[in-house]
C-alpha positions as CSV (number, residue, x, y, z in Angstrom):
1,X,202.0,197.1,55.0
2,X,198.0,195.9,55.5
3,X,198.7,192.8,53.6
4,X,201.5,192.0,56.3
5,X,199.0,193.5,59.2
6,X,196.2,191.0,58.1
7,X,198.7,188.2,57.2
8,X,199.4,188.8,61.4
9,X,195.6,188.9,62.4
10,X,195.0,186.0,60.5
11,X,198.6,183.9,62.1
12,X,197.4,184.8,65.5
13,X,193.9,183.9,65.5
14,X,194.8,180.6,63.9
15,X,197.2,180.1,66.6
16,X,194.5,181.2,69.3
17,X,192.2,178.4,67.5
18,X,194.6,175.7,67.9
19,X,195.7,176.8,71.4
20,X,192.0,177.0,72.6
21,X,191.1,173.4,71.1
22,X,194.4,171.6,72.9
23,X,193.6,173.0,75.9
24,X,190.1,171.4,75.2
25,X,191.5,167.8,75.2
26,X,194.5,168.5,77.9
27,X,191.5,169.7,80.4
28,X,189.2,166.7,80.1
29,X,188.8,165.0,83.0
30,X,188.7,161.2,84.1
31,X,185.1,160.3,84.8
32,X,183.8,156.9,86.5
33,X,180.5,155.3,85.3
34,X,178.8,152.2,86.0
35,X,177.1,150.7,83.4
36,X,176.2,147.7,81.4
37,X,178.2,147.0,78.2
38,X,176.3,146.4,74.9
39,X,176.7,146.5,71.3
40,X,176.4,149.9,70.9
41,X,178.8,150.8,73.7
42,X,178.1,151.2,77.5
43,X,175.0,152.1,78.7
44,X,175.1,154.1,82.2
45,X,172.7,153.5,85.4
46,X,171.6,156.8,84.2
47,X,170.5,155.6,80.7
48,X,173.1,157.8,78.9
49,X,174.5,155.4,76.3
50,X,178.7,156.0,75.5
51,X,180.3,155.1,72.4
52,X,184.0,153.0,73.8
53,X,187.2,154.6,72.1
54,X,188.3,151.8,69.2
55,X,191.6,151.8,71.0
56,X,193.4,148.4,72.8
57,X,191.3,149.4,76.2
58,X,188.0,149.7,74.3
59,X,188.2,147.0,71.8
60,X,189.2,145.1,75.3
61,X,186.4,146.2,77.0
62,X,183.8,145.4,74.2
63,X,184.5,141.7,74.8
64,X,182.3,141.8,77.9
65,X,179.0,142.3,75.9
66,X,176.1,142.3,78.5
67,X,178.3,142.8,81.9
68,X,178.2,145.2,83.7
69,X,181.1,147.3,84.3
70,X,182.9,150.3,86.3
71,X,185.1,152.2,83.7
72,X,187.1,155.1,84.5
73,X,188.2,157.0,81.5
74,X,187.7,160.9,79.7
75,X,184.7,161.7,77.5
76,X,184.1,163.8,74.4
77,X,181.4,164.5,71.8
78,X,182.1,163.8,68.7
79,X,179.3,164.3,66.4
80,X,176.7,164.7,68.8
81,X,177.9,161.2,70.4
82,X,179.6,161.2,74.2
83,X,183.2,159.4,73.5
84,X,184.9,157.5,76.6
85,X,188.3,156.8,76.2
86,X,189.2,154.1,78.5
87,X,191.7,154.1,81.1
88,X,190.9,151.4,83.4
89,X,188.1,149.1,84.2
90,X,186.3,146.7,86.6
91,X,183.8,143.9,85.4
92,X,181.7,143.8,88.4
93,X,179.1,141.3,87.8
């Protein structure tokens, strides 16, 4: 009967994991930065550099090295690096 009690414990906190970590990435919301695209990904008025998704948007997106643009997408860390996943962009200059 413990083996099936900790068997339980285990399943649920698993599940709790998981839930807690979709919620996560269902949550993040669309952001709007300015910036000026470079090789290592778009740098922000601010001077906050993002890495650009390798998805069709981003690899799209990378062809305008040294414009600036206005990209609306969501952003993640991912190992210690802010992630935008574009949505939809402007090249403004």
């Amino acid at each position: 009967m413990k083996r099936n009690g900790r068997f339980l414990a285990i399943a649920m906190c698993a599940l709790f994991l998981m839930a807690m970590m979709s919620a996560a990435v269902m949550f993040a919301a669309e952001v709007t930065i300015t910036g000026k695209i470079s090789e290592q990904g778009i740098v922000a008025d601010d001077g906050q550099v993002y890495a650009v998704a390798e998805d069709e948007k981003g690899k799209e997106i990378m062809e305008h090295v040294d414009k600036t643009v206005k990209v609306t997408g969501t952003v993640e860390e991912r190992e210690g690096k802010k992630v935008i996943t574009v949505t939809n962009y402007e090249v403004t200059e």
